[in-house]
PyMOL Python script that loads the backbone (N, CA, C, O; Angstrom):
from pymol import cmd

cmd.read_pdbstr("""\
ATOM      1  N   UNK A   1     -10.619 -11.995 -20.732  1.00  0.00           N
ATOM      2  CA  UNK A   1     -10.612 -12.063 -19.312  1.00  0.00           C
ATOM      3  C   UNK A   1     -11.694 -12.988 -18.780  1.00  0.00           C
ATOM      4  O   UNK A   1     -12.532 -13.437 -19.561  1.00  0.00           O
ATOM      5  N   UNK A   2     -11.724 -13.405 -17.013  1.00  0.00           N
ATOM      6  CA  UNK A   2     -12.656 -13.834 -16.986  1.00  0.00           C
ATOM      7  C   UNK A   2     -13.854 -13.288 -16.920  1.00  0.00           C
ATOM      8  O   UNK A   2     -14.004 -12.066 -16.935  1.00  0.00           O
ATOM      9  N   UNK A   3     -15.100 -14.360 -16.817  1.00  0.00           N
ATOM     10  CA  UNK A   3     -16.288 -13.675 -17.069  1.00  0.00           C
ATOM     11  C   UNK A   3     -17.169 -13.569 -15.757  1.00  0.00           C
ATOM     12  O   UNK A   3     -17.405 -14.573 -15.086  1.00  0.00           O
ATOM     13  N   UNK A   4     -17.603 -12.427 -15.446  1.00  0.00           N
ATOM     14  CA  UNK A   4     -18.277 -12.133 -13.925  1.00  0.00           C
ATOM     15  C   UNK A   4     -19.855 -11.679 -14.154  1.00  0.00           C
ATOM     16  O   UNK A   4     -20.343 -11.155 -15.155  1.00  0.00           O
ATOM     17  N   UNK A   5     -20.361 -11.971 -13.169  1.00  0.00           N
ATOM     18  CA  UNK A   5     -21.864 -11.761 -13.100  1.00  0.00           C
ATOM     19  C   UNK A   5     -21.649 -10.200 -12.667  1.00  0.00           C
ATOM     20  O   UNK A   5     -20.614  -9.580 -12.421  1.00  0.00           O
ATOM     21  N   UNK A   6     -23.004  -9.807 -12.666  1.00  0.00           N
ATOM     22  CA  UNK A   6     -23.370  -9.020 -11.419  1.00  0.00           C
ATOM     23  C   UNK A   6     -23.840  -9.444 -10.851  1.00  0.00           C
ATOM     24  O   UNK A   6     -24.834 -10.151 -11.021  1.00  0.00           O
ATOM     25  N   UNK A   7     -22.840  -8.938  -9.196  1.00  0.00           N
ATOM     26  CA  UNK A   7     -23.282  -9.164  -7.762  1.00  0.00           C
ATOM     27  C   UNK A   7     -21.781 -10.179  -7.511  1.00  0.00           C
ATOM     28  O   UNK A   7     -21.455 -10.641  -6.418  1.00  0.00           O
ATOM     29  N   UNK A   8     -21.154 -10.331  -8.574  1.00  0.00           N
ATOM     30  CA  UNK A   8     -19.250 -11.081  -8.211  1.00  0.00           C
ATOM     31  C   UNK A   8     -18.399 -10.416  -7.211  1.00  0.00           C
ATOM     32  O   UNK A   8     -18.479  -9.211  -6.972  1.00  0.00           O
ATOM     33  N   UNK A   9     -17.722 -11.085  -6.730  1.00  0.00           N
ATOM     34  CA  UNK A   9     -17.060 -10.230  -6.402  1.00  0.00           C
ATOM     35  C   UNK A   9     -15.318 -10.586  -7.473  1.00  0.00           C
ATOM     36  O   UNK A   9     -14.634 -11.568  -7.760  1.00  0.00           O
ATOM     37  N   UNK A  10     -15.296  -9.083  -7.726  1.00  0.00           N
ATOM     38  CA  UNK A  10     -14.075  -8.867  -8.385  1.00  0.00           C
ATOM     39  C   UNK A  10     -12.740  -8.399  -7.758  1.00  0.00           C
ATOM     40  O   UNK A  10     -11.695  -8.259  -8.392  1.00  0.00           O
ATOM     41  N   UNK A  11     -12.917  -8.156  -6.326  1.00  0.00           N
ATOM     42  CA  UNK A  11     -11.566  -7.782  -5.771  1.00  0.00           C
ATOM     43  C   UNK A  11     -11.591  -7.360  -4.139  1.00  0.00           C
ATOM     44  O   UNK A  11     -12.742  -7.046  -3.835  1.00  0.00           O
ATOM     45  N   UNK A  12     -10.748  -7.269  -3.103  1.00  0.00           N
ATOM     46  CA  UNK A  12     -10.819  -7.125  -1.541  1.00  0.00           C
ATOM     47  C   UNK A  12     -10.009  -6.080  -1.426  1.00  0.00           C
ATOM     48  O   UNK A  12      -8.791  -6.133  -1.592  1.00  0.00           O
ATOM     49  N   UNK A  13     -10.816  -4.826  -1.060  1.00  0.00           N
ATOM     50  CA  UNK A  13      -9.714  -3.993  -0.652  1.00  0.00           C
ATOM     51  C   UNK A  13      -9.628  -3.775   0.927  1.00  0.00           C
ATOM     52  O   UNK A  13     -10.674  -3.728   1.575  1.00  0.00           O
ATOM     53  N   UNK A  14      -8.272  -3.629   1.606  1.00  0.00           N
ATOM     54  CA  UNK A  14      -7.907  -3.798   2.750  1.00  0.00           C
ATOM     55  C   UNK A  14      -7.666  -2.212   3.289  1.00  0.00           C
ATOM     56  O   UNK A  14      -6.938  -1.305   2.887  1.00  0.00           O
ATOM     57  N   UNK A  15      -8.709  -2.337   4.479  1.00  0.00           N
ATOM     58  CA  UNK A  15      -8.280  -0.603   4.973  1.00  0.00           C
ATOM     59  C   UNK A  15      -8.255  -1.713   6.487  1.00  0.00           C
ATOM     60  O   UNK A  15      -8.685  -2.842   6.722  1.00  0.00           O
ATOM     61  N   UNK A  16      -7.336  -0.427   7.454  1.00  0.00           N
ATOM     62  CA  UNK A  16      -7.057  -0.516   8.873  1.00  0.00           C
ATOM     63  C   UNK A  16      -7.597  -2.050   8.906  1.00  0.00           C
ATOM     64  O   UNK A  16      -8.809  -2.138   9.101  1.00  0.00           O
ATOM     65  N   UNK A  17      -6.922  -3.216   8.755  1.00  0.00           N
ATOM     66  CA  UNK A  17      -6.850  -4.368   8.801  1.00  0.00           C
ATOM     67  C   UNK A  17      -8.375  -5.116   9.038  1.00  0.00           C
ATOM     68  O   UNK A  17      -8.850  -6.077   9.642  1.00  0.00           O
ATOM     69  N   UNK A  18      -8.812  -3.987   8.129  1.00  0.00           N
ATOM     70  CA  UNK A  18     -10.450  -4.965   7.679  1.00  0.00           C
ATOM     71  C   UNK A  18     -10.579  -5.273   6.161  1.00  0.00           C
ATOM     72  O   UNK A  18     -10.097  -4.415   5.422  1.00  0.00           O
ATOM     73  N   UNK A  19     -11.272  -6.592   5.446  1.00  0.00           N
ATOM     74  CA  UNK A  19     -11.231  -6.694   4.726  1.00  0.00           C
ATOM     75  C   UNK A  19     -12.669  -6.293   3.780  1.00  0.00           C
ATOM     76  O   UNK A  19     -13.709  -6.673   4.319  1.00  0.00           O
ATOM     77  N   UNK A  20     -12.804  -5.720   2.716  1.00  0.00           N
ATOM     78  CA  UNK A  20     -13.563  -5.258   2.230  1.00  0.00           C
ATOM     79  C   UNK A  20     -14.147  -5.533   0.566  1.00  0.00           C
ATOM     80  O   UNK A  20     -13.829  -4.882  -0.429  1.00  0.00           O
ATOM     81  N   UNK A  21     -15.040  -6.644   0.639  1.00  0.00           N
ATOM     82  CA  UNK A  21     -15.555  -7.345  -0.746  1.00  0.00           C
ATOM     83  C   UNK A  21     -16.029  -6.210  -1.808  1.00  0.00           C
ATOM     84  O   UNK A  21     -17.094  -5.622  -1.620  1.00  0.00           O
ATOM     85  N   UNK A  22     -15.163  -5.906  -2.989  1.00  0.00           N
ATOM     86  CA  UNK A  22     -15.867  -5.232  -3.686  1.00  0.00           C
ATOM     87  C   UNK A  22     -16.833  -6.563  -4.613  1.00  0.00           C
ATOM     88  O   UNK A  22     -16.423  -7.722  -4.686  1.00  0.00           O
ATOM     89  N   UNK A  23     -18.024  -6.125  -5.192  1.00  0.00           N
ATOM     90  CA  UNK A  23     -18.650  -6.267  -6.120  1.00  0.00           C
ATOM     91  C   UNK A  23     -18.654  -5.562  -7.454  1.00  0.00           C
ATOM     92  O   UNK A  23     -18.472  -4.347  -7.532  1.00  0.00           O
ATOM     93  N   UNK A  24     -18.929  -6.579  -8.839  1.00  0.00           N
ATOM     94  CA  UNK A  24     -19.229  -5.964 -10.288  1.00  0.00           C
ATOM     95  C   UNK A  24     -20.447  -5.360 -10.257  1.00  0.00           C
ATOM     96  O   UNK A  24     -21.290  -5.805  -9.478  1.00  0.00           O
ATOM     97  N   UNK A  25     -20.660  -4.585 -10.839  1.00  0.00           N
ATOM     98  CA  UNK A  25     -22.163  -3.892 -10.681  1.00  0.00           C
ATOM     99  C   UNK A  25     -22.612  -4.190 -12.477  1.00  0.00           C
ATOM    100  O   UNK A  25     -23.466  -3.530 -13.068  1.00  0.00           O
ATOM    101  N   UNK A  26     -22.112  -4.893 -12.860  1.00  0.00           N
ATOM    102  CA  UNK A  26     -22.664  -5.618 -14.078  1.00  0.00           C
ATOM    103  C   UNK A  26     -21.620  -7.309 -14.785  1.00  0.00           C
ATOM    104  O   UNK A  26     -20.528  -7.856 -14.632  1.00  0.00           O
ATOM    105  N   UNK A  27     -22.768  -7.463 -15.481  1.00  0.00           N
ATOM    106  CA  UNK A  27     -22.079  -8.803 -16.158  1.00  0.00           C
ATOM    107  C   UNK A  27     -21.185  -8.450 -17.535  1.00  0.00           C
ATOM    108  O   UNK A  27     -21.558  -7.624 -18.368  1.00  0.00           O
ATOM    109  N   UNK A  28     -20.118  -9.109 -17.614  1.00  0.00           N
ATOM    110  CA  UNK A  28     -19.642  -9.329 -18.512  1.00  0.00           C
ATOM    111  C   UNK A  28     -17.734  -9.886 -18.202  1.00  0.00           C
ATOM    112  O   UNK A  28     -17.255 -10.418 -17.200  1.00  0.00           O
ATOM    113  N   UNK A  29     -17.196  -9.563 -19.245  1.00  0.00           N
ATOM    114  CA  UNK A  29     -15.857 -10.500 -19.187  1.00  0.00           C
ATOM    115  C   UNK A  29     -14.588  -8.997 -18.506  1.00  0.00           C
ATOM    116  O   UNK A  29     -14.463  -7.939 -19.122  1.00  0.00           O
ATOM    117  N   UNK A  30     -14.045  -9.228 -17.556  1.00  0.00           N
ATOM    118  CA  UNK A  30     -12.761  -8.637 -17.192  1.00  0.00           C
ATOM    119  C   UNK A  30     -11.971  -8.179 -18.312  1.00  0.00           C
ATOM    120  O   UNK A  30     -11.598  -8.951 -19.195  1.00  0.00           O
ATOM    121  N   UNK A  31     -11.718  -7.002 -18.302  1.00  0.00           N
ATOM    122  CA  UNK A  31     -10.916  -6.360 -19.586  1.00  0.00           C
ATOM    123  C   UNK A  31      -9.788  -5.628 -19.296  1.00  0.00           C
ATOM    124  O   UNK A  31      -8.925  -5.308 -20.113  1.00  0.00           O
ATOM    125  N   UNK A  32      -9.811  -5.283 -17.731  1.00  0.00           N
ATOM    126  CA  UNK A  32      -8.374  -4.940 -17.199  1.00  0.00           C
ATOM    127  C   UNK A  32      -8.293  -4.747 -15.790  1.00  0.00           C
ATOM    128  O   UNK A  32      -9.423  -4.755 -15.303  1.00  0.00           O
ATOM    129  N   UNK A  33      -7.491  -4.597 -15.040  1.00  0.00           N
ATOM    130  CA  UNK A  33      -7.586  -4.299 -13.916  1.00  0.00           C
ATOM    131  C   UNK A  33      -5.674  -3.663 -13.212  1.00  0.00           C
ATOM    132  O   UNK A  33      -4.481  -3.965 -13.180  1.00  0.00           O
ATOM    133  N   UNK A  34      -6.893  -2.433 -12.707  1.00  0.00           N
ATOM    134  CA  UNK A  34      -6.145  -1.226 -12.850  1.00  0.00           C
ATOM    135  C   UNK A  34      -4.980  -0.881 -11.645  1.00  0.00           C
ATOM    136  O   UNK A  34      -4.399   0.196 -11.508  1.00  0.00           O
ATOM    137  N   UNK A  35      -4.823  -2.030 -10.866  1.00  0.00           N
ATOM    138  CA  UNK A  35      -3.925  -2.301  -9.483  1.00  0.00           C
ATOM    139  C   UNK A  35      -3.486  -3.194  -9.279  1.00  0.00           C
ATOM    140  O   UNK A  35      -3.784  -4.154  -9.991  1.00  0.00           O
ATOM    141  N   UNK A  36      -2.593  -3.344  -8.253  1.00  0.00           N
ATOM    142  CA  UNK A  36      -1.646  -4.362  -8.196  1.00  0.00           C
ATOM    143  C   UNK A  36      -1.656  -4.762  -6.672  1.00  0.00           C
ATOM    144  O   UNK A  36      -1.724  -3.800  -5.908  1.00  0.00           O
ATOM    145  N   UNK A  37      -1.601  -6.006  -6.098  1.00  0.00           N
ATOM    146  CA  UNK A  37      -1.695  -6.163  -4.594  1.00  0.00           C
ATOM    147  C   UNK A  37      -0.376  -5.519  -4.096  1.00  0.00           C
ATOM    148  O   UNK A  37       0.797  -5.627  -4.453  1.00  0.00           O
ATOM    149  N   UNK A  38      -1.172  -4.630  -2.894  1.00  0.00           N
ATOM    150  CA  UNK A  38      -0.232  -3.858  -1.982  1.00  0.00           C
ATOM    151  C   UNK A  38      -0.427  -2.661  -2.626  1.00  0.00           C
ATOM    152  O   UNK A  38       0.246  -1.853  -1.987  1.00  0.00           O
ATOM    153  N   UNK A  39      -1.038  -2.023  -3.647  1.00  0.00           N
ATOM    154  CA  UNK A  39      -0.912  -0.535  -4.235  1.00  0.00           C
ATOM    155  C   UNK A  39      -2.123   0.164  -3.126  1.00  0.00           C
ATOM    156  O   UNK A  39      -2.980  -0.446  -2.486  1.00  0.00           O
ATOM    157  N   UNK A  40      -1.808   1.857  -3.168  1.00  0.00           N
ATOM    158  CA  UNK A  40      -2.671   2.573  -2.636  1.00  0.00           C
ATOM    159  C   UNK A  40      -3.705   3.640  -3.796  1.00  0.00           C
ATOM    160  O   UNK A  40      -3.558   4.234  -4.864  1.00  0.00           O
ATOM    161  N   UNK A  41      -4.617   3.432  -2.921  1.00  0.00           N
ATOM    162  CA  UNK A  41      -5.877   3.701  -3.923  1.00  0.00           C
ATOM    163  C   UNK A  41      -6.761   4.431  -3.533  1.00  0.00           C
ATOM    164  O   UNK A  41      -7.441   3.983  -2.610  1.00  0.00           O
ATOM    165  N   UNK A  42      -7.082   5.739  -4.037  1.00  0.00           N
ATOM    166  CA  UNK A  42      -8.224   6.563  -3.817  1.00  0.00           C
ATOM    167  C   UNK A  42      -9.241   6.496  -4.198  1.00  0.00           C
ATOM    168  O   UNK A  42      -9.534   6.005  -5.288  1.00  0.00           O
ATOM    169  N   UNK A  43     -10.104   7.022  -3.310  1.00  0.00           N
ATOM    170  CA  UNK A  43     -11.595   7.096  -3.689  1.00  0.00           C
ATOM    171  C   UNK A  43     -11.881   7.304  -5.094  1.00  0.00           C
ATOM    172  O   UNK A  43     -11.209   8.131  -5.709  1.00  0.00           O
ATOM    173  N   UNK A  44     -13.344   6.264  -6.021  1.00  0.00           N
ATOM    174  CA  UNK A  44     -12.821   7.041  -7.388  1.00  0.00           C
ATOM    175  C   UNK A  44     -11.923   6.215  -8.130  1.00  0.00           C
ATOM    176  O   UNK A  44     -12.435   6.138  -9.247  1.00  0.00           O
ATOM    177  N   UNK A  45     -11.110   5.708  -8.122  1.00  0.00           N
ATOM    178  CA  UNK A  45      -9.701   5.196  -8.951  1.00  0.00           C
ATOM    179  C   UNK A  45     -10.276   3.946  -9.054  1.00  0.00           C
ATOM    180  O   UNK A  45     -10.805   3.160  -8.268  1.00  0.00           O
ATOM    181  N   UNK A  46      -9.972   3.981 -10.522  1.00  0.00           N
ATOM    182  CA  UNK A  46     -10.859   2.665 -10.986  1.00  0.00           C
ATOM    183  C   UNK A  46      -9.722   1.496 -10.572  1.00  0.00           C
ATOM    184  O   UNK A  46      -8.496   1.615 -10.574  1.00  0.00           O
ATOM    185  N   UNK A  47     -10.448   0.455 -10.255  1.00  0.00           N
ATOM    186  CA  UNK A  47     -10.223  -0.712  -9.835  1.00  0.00           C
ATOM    187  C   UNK A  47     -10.045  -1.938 -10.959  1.00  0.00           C
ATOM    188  O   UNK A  47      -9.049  -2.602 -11.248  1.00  0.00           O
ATOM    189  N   UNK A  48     -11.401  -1.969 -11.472  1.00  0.00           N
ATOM    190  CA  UNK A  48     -11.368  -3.717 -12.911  1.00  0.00           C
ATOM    191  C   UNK A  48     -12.212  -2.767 -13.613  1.00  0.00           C
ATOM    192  O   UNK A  48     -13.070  -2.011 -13.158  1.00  0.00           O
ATOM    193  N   UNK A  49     -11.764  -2.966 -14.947  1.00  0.00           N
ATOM    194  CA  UNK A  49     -13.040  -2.950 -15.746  1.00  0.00           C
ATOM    195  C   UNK A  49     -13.572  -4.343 -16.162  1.00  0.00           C
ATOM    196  O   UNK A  49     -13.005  -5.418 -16.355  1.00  0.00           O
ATOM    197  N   UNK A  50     -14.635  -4.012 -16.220  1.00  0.00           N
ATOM    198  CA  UNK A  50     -15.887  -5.123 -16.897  1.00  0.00           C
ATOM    199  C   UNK A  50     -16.879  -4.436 -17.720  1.00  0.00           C
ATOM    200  O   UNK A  50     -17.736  -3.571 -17.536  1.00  0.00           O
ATOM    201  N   UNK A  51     -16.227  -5.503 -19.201  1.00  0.00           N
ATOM    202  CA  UNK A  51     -17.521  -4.895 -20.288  1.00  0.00           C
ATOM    203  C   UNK A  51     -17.964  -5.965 -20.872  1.00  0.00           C
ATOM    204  O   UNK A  51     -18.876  -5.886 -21.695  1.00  0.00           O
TER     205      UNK A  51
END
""", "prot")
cmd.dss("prot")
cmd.show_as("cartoon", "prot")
cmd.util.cbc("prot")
cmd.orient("prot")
């Protein structure tokens, strides 16, 4: 996968038509990612991994 710092941003999640930058909270290479654009997602529910 690709490779992300910490402090990347790895993905935007969209609530009530605001957009919202997640960040990696560490470095290393993308190993999966656990959603699909347009899916709904709870608090908790992993998003990317990075190892």
């Amino acid at each position: 996968g690709d490779s992300v710092s910490e402090g990347d941003t790895v993905c935007t999640l969209e609530a009530m038509k605001m957009e919202m930058p997640i960040s990696s909270t560490v470095s290393g290479a993308v190993k999966s990612i656990h959603t699909k654009v347009g899916d709904t997602v709870a608090y908790d529910d992993p998003l990317v991994t990075v190892s």
